[in-house]
VOPAGU-2260 file (C-alpha; in pm, 1 decimal, decimal comma):
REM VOPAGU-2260
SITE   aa  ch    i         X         Y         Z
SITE  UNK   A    0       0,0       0,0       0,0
SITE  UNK   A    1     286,6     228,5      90,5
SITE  UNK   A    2     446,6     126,6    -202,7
SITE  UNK   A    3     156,1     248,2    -432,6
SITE  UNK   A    4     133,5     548,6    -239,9
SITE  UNK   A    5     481,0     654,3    -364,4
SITE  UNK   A    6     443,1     527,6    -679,1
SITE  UNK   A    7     111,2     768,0    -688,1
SITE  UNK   A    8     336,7    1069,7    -536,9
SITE  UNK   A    9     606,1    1016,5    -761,3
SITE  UNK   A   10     361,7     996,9   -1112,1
SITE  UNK   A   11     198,8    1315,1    -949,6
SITE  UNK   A   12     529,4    1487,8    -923,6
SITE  UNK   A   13     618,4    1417,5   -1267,0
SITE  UNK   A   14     309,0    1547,4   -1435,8
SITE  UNK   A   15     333,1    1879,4   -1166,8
SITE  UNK   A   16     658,7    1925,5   -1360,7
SITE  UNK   A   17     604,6    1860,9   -1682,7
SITE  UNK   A   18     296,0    2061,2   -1657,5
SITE  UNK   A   19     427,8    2325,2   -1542,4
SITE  UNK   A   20     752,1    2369,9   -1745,5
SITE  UNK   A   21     450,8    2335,4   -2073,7
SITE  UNK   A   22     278,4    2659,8   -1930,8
SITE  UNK   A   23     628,9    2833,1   -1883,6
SITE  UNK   A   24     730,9    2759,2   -2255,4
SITE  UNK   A   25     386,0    2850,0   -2364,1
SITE  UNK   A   26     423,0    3184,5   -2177,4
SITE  UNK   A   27     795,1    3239,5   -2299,3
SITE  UNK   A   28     641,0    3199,2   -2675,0
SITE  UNK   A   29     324,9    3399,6   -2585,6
SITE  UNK   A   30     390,2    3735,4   -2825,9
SITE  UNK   A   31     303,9    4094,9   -2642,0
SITE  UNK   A   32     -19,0    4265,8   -2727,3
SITE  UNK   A   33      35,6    4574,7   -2936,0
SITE  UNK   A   34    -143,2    4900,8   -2859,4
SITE  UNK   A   35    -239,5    5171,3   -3110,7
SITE  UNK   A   36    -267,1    5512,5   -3003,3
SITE  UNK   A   37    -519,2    5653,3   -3053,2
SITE  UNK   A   38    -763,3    5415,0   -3204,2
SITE  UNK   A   39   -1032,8    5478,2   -3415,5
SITE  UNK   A   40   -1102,1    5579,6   -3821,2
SITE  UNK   A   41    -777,9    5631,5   -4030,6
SITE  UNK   A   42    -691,2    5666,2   -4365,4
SITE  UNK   A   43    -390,8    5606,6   -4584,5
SITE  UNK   A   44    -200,0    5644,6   -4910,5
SITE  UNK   A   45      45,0    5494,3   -5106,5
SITE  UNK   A   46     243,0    5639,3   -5354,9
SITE  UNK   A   47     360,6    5380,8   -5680,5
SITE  UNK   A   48     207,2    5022,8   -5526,3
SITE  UNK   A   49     314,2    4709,8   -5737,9
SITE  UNK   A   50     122,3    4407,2   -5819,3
SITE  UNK   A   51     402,7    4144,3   -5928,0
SITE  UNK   A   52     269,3    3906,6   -6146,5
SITE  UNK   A   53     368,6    3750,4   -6498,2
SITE  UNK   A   54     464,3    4155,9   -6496,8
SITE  UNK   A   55     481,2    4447,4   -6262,3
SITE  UNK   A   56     104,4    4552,3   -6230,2
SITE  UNK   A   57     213,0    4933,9   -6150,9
SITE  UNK   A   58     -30,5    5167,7   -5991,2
SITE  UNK   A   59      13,6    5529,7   -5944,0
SITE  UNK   A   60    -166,4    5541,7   -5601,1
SITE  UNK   A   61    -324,6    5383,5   -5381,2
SITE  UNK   A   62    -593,3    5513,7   -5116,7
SITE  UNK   A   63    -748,2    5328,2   -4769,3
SITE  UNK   A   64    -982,2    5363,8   -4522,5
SITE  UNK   A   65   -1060,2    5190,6   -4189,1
SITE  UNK   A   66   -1091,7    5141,6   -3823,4
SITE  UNK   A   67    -776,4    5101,2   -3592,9
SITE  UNK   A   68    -823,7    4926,3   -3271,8
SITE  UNK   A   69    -687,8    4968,6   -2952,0
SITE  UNK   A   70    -516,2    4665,6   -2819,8
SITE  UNK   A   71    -628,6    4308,4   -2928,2
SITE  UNK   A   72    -539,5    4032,1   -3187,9
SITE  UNK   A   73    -652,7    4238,0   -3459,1
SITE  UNK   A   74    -487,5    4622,2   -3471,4
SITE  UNK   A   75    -677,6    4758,3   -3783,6
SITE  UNK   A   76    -903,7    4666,6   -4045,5
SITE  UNK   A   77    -917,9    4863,4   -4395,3
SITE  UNK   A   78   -1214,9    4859,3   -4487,2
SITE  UNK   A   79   -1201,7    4997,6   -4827,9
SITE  UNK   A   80    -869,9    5020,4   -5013,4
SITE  UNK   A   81    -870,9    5192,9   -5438,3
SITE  UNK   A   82    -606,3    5195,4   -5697,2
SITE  UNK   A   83    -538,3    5460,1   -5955,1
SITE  UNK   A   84    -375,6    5460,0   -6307,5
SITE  UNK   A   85    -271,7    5071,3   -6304,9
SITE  UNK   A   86     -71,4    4923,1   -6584,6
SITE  UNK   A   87     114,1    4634,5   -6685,0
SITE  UNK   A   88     379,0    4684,3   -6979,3
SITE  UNK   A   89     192,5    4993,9   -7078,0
SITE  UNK   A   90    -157,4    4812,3   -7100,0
SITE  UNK   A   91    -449,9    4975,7   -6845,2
SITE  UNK   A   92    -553,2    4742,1   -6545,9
SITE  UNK   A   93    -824,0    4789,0   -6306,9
SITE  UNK   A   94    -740,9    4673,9   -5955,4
SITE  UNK   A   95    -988,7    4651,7   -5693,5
SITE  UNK   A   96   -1040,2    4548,0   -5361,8
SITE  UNK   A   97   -1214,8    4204,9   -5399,9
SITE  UNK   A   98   -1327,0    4109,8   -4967,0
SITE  UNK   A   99   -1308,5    4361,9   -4764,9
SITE  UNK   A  100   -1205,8    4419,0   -4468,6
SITE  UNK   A  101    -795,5    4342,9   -4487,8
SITE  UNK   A  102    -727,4    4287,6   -4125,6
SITE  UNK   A  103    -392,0    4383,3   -3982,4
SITE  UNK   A  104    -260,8    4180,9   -3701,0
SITE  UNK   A  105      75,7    4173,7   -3549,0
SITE  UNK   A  106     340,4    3946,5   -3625,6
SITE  UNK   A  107     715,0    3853,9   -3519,0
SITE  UNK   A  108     919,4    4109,9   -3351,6
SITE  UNK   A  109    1089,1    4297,1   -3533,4
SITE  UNK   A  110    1478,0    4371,4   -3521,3
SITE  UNK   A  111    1449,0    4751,6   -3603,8
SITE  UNK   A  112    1300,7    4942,9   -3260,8
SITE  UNK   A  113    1070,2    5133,3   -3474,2
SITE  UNK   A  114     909,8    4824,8   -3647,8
SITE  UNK   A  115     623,0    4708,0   -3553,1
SITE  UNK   A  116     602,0    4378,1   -3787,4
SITE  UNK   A  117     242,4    4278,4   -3901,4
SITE  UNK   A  118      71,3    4057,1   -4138,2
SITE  UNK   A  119    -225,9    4192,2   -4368,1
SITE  UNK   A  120    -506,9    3917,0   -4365,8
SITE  UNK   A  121    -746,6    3850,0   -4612,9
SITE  UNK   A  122    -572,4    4071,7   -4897,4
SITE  UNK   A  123    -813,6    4012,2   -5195,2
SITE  UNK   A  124    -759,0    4211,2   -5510,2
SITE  UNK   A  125    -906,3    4169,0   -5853,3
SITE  UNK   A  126    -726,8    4298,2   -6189,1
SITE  UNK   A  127    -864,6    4296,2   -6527,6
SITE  UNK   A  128    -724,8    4458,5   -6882,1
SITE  UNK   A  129    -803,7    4346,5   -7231,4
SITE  UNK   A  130    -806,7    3995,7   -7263,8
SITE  UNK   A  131    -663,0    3935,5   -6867,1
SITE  UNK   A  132    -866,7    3893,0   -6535,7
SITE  UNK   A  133    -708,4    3708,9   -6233,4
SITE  UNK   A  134    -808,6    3763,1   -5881,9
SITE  UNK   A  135    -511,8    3739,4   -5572,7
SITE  UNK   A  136    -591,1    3649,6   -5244,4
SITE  UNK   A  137    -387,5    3559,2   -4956,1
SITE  UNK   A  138    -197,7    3745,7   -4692,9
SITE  UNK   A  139      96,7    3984,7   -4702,4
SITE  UNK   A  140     398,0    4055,3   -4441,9
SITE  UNK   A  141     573,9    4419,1   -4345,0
SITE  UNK   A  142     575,5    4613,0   -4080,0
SITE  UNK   A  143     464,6    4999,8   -3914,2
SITE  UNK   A  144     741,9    5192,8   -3857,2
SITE  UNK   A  145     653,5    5452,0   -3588,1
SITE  UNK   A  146     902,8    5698,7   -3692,4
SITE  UNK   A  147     722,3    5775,4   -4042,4
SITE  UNK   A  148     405,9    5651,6   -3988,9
SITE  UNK   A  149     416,9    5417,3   -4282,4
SITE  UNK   A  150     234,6    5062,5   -4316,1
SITE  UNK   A  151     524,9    4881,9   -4547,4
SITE  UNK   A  152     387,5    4573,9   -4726,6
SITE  UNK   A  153     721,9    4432,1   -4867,9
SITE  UNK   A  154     651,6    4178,4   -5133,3
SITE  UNK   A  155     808,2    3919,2   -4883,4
SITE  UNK   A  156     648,6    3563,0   -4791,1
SITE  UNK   A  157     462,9    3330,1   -5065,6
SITE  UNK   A  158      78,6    3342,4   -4952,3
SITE  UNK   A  159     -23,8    3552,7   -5235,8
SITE  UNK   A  160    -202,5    3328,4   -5498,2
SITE  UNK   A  161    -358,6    3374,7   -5845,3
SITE  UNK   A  162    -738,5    3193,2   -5882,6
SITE  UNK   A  163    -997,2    3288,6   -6162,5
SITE  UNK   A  164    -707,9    3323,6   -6411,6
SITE  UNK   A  165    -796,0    3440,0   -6752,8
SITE  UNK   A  166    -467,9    3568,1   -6897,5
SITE  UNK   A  167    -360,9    3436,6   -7213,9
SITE  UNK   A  168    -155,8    3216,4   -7034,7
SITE  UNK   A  169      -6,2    3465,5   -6879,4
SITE  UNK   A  170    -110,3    3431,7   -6524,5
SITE  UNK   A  171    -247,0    3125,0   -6426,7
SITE  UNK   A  172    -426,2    2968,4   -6118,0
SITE  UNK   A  173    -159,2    2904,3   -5802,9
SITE  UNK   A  174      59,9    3159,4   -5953,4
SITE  UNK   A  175     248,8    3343,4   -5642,7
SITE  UNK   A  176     257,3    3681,0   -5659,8
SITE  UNK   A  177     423,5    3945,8   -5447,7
SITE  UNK   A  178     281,1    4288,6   -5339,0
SITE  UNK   A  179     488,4    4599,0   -5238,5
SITE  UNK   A  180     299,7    4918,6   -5085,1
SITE  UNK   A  181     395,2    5198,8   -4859,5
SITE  UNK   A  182     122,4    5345,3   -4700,9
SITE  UNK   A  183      91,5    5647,6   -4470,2
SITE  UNK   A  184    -111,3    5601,3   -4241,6
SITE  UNK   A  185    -300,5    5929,3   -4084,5
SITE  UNK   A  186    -537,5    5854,1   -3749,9
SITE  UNK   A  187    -895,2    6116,6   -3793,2
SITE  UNK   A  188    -855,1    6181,6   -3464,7
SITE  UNK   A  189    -552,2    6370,0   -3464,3
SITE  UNK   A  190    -458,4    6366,4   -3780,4
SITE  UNK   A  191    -110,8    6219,9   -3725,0
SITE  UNK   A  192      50,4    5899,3   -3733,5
SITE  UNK   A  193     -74,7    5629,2   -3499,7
SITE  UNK   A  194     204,3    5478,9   -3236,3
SITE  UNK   A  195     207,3    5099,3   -3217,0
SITE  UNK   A  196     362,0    4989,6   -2893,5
């Protein structure tokens, strides 16, 4: 009986420990939760975006719209995002925003202490020209740097994916494609940059 007592203390032990060193790694890989100050609607342009496809799709601006929030899993969400003077080798393209919203959540840290690094979920675009339609949907990486107040979508990571492809051949469906944006972003409420933290 003793016996089976210890046996029963020492099984206890084991799973007290091993418990508990799984809730300390799961805190030490637990990211922070970013703030943005101050939250609310903002709105943001880019200047030169680029859709790389079978070509750079090459659009002269780019204006957003949306709803920052203050802390959370999800920090913003543009709502409605428009592209101006797109082309592709000289050839007119419409781009538009295909789902809306495009949430922005955060991501890994960053190594630059003005980075904020995010992802952009649910990025959904549609572009059509003569004789070429493809749609892109997936999400994009970057970062907010807080000492320009610009949302940086760097054409890194592989997530980006032609479907619906009409394009000669051109593009075709599970494609990757790459985006590259700066926007600046400019909170209504103060009509500055936000501050992730």
């Amino acid at each position: 009986m003793k016996a089976s007592v210890r046996r029963s203390a020492v099984v206890a032990a084991a799973l007290a420990a091993a418990f508990g060193t799984a809730v300390s790694s799961a805190s030490a890989g637990a990211t922070s939760v970013e703030t943005v100050t101050p939250p609310g609607p903002f709105t943001a342009h880019a200047d030169d975006p680029t859709l790389q496809t079978f070509g750079p799709v090459e659009c002269d601006s780019s204006d957003a719209h949306g709803t920052l929030y203050a802390n959370g899993g999800v920090l913003a969400d543009m709502e409605g995002v428009s592209f101006t003077g797109c082309a592709v080798a000289g050839m007119a393209m419409d781009v538009t925003m295909n789902v809306t919203p495009w949430q922005v959540v955060g991501g890994a840290g960053a190594s630059n202490p003005n980075w904020v690094d995010l992802v952009v979920q649910g990025f959904s675009v549609h572009i059509e020209g003569v004789g070429c339609a493809a749609d892109f949907d997936g999400s994009l990486h970057g970062h907010y740097d807080n000492s320009t107040g610009n949302l940086v979508m760097d054409g890194t990571g592989v997530d980006l994916v032609a479907s619906n492809a009409s394009c000669l051949g051109l593009i075709n469906n599970g494609d990757v494609a790459s985006f590259n944006a700066s926007y600046h972003v400019i909170a209504s409420a103060t009509g500055l940059p936000p501050v992730i933290s």
